[in-house]
C-alpha positions in Angstrom: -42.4 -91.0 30.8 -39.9 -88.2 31.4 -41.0 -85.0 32.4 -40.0 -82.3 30.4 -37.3 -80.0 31.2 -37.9 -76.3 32.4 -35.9 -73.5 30.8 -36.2 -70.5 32.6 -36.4 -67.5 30.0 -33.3 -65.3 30.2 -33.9 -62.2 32.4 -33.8 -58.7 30.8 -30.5 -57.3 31.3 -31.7 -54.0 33.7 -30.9 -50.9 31.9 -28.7 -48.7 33.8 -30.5 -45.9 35.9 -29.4 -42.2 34.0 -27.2 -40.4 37.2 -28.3 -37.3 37.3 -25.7 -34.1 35.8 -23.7 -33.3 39.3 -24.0 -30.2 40.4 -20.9 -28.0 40.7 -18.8 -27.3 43.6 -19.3 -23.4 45.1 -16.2 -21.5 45.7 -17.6 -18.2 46.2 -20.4 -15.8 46.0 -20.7 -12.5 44.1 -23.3 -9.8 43.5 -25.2 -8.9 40.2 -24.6 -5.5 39.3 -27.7 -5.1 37.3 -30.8 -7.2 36.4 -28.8 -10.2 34.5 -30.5 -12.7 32.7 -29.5 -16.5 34.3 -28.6 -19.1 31.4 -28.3 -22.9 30.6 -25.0 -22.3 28.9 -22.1 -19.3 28.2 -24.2 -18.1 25.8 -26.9 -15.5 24.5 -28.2 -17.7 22.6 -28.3 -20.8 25.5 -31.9 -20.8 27.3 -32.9 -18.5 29.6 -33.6 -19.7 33.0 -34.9 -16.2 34.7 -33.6 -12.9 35.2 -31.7 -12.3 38.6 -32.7 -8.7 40.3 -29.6 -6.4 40.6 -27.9 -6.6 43.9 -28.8 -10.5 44.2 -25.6 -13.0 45.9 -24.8 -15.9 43.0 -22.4 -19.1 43.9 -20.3 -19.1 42.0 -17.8 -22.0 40.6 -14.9 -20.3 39.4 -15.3 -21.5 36.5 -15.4 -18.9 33.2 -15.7 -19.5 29.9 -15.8 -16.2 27.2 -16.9 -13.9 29.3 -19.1 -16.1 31.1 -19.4 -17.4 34.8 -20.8 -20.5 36.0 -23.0 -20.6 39.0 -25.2 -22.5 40.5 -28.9 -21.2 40.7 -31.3 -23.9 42.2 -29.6 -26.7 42.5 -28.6 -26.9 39.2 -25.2 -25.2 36.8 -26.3 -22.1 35.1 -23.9 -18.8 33.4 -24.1 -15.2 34.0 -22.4 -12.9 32.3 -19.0 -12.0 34.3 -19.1 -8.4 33.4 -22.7 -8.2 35.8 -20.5 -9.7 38.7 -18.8 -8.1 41.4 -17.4 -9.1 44.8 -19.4 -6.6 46.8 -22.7 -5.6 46.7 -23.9 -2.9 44.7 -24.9 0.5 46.4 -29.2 0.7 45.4 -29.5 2.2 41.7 -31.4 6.0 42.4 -35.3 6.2 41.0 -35.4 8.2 37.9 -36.5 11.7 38.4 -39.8 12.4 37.9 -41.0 13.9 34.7 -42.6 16.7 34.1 -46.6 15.3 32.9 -48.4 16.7 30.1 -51.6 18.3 31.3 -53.6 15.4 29.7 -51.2 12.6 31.0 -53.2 11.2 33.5 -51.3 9.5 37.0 -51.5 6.2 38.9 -54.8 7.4 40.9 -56.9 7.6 37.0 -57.4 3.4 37.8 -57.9 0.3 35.2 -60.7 0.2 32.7 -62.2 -2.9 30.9 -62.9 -0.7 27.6 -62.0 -2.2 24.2 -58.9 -0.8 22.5 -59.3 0.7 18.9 -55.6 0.5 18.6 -53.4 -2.9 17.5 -57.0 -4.3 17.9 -55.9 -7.3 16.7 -53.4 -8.3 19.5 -55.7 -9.1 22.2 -57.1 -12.4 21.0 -53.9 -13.7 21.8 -54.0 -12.1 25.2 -54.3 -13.8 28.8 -56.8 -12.1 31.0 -53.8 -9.8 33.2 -52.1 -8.7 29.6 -55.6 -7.9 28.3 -56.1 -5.7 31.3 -53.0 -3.8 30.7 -53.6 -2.9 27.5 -57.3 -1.9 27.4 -56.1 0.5 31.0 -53.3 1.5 29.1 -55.3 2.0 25.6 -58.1 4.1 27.9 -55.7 6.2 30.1 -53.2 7.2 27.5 -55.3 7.7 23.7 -51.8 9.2 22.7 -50.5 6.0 22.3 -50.2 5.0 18.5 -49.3 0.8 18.4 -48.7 -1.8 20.9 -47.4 -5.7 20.5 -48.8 -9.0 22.4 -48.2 -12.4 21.3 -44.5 -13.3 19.7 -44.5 -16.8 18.4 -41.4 -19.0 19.5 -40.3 -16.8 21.8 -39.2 -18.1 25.4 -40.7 -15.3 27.5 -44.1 -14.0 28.5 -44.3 -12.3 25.3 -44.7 -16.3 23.7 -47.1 -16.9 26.5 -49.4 -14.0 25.8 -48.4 -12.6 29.2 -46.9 -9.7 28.3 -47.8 -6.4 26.7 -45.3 -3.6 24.8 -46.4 -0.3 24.9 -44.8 1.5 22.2 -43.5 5.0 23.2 -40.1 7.2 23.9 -38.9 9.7 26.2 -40.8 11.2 29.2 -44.4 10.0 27.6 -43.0 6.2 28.5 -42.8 6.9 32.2 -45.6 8.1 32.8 -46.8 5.1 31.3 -44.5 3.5 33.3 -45.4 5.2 36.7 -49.4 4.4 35.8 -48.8 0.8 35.3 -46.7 0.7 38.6 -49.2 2.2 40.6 -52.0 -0.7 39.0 -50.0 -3.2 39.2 -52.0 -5.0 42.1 -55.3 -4.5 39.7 -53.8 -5.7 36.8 -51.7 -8.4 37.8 -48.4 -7.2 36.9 -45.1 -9.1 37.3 -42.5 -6.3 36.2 -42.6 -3.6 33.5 -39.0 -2.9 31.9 -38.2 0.8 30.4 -35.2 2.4 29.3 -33.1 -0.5 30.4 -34.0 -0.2 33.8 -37.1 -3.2 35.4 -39.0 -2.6 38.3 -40.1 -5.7 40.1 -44.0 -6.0 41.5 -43.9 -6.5 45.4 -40.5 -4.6 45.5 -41.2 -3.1 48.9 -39.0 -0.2 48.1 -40.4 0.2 44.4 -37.3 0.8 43.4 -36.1 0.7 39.6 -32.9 -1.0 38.9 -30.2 -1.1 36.0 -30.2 -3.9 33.3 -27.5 -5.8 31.4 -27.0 -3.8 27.8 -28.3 -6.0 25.3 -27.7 -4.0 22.1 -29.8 -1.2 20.7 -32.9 0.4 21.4 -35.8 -2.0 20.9 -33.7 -4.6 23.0 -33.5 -1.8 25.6 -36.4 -0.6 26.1 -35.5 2.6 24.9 -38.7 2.9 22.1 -41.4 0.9 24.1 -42.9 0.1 28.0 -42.7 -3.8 28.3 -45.0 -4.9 31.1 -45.2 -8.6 32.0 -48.3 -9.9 33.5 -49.0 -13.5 36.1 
């Protein structure tokens, strides 16, 4: 009796391993003249990457695209916007003058408190531990304070993560929100607080405030409200 043939089933054709998006050649370096936010494409609307310090080197490409310049942050292609660039490094932006305090405005030294808020009560289920910190200390040292906002849905930043906190306020009342927070920042777990479009950045050894990019009108500056970002 014959035996049987063996047919070998076909292989499966491999499927072609996905190269990974090269990363662009450098041609230069410039300096951020402000805090600039780093993005996936030439674009406001592209996906924000992070937000580079003022005074921080960028490769650069040399490539531009409406008002836009690619560099590489990481490893991987990103955009600034070109009007934030310069070829030499910005001289340190001053510390705002310090404001005359009202009488009841307490300072830095007046410390955190765990006490509930009566105010925007409603925010601080949505809260992580650090942002609830901020704005029960907040809500305790300054009773002046009339709203605040916490969790935005869909949005990118900490504010989607329930990391951040805005204090809404104007004028000299803000700093000295501002200043308090600063001074707790190790207590509470801050990461940066952002008024009147300038950010100061927790660890800064020098505690220095620097400029941001303009992004339109008040609210989007800063100009109405504290913003304090929490780990």
């Amino acid at each position: 009796m014959p035996t049987p043939e063996v047919v070998p089933a076909p292989e499966a054709a491999a499927q072609p391993a996905v190269a990974p998006e090269p990363v662009p050649t450098v041609t230069g370096q410039l300096w951020t003249t402000a805090a600039v936010n780093v993005r996936t494409g030439p674009s406001v609307d592209a996906a924000q990457v992070t937000t580079a310090p003022a005074a921080t080197a960028v490769d650069v490409t040399g490539v531009a695209q409406d008002g836009w310049s690619q560099v590489v942050w990481d490893g991987a292609a990103a955009w600034v916007s070109s009007r934030y660039l310069a070829r030499s490094k910005p001289a340190p932006a001053p510390a705002p003058a310090p404001a005359a305090a009202p009488a009841a405005a307490p300072s830095g030294s007046a410390g955190t408190s765990s006490a509930a808020c009566p105010v925007s009560s409603g925010i601080e289920s949505g809260l992580q531990s650090n942002a609830r910190a901020v704005y029960r200390s907040v809500c305790a040292a300054f009773p002046g304070v009339s709203a605040y906002g916490g969790v935005r849905p869909g949005d990118g930043g900490d504010h989607g993560t329930g990391r951040a906190v805005d204090i809404m306020i104007s004028g000299d009342a803000g700093w000295d929100i501002a200043r308090y927070v600063q001074a707790n920042a190790g207590a509470l777990g801050v990461t940066y607080v952002i008024y009147q479009q300038k950010i100061w950045m927790a660890g800064d050894p020098a505690s220095a405030w620097s400029g941001m990019e303009d992004r339109g009108g008040a609210t989007a500056n800063h100009f109405d409200h504290v913003h304090v970002s929490t780990s």
